[in-house]
C-alpha positions in Angstrom: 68.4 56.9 -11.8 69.3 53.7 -9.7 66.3 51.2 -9.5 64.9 50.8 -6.2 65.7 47.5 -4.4 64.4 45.6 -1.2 61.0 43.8 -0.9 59.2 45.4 -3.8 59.8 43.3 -7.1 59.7 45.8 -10.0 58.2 44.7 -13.6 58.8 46.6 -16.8 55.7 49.1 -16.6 57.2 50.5 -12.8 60.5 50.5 -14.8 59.8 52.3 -17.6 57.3 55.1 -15.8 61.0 55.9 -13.5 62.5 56.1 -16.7 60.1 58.5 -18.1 60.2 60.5 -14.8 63.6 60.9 -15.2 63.8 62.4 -18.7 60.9 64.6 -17.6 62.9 66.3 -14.8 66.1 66.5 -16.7 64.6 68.3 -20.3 64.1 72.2 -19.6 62.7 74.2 -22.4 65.2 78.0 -21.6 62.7 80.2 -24.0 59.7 78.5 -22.0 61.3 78.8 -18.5 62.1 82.5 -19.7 58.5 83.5 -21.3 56.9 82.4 -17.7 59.4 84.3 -15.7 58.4 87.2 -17.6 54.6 86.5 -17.7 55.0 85.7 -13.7 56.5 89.1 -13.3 53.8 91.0 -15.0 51.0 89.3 -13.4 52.9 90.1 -9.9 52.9 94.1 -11.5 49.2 94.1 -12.3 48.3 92.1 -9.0 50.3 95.1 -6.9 49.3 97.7 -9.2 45.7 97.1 -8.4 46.2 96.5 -4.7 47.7 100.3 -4.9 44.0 101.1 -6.9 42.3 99.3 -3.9 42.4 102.3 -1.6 41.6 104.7 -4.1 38.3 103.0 -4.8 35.9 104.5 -2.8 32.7 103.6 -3.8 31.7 99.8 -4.3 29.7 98.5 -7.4 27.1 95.9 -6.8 24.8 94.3 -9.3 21.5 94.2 -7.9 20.1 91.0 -7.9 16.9 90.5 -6.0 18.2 89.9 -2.7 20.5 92.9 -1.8 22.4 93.2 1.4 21.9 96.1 3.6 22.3 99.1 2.0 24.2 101.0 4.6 26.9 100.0 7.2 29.6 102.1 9.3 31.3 103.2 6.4 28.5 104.6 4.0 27.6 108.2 3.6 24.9 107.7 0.9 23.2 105.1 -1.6 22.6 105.9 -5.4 20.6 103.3 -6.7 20.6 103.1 -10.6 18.4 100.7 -12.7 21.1 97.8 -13.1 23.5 98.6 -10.2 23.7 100.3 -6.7 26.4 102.7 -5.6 27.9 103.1 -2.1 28.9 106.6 -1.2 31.8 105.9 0.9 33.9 109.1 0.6 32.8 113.3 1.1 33.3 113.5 -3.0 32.7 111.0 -5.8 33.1 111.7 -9.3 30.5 110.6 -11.5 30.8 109.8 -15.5 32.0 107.7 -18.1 35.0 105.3 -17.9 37.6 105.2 -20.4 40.8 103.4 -20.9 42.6 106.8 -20.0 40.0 108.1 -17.3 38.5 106.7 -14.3 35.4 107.7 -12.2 34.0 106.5 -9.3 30.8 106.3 -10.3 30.9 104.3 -14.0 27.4 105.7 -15.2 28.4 103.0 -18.5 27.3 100.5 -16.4 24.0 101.5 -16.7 23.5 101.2 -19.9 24.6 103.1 -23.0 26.5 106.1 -22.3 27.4 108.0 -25.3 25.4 111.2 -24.0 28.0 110.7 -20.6 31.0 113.1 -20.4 34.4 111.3 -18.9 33.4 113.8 -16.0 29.8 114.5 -16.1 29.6 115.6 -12.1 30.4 115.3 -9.0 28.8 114.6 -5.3 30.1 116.1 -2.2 29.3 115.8 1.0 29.7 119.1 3.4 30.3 119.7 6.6 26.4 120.5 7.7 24.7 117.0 5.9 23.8 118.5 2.9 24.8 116.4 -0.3 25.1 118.7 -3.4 25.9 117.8 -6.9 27.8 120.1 -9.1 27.6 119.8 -12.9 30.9 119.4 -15.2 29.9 117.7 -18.6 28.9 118.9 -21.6 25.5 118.3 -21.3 22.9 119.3 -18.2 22.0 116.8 -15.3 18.2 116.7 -14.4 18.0 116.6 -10.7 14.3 115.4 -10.2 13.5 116.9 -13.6 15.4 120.4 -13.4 18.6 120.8 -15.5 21.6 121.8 -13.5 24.0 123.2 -16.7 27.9 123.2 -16.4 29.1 125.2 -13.3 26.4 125.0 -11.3 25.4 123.2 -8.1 22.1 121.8 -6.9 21.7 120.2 -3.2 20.3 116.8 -3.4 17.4 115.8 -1.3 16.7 112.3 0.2 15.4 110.2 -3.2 16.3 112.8 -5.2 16.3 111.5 -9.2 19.4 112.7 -11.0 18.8 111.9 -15.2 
């Protein structure tokens, strides 16, 4: 690379950082350039892959932290309030259970706490066409809906505050 000319008067430090911007442009590592290409292209797949989840998702997690926004806005059916976090209904059916690398829920009850006595699919919630919420059982074990088991199979409308164990 030529050295620059004209009114500016260059001394051997300015010389020798061209020099080593020089070599710096010119080296390029082939097995580098390649393992980012190839790292660039799976971030890009992960980043649209969960752009694609994005509309699935129908119910939002928040952890609650004192100061809580409004619970309900133009989209929300319902609010499920757990110890550590608070559910928004957003959809006419949620599922609700345990998370596993092979099996996603909308409602992560994991979150909660532990969650060994959780099936993958322990229930759902639906919404029907006359306001009524009900929850139908699907895991192993019983629900408690404010203190009555609701076994496998069976359904149980929810009332406003209802407690579901």
């Amino acid at each position: 690379q030529s050295l620059p000319r004209g009114e500016h008067v260059l001394n051997f430090s300015d010389a020798e950082e061209l020099i080593n911007d020089a070599e710096l442009g010119e080296t390029q590592d082939e097995v580098l350039e390649q393992e980012l290409a190839v790292a660039d292209r799976h971030a890009k797949k992960e980043i649209r892959h969960l752009e694609n989840e994005l509309g699935r998702w129908q119910v939002l997690v928040d952890s609650v932290t004192g100061i809580s926004p409004p619970d309900f806005d133009n989209q929300t059916l319902a609010v499920l309030r757990g110890r550590l976090v608070r559910y928004l209904m957003r959809s006419r059916e949620i599922t609700v259970g345990r998370t596993t690398h092979d099996h996603t829920v909308d409602v992560d009850l994991s979150l909660e706490g532990p969650a060994w006595k959780v099936s993958r699919r322990q229930g759902t919630i639906r919404l029907r066409n006359n306001g009524d919420f009900f929850l139908s059982s699907e895991g192993k074990r019983a629900i408690y809906v404010d203190g009555r088991p609701i076994l496998a199979g069976n359904k149980y409308r929810l009332n406003n505050n209802s407690v579901v164990e």
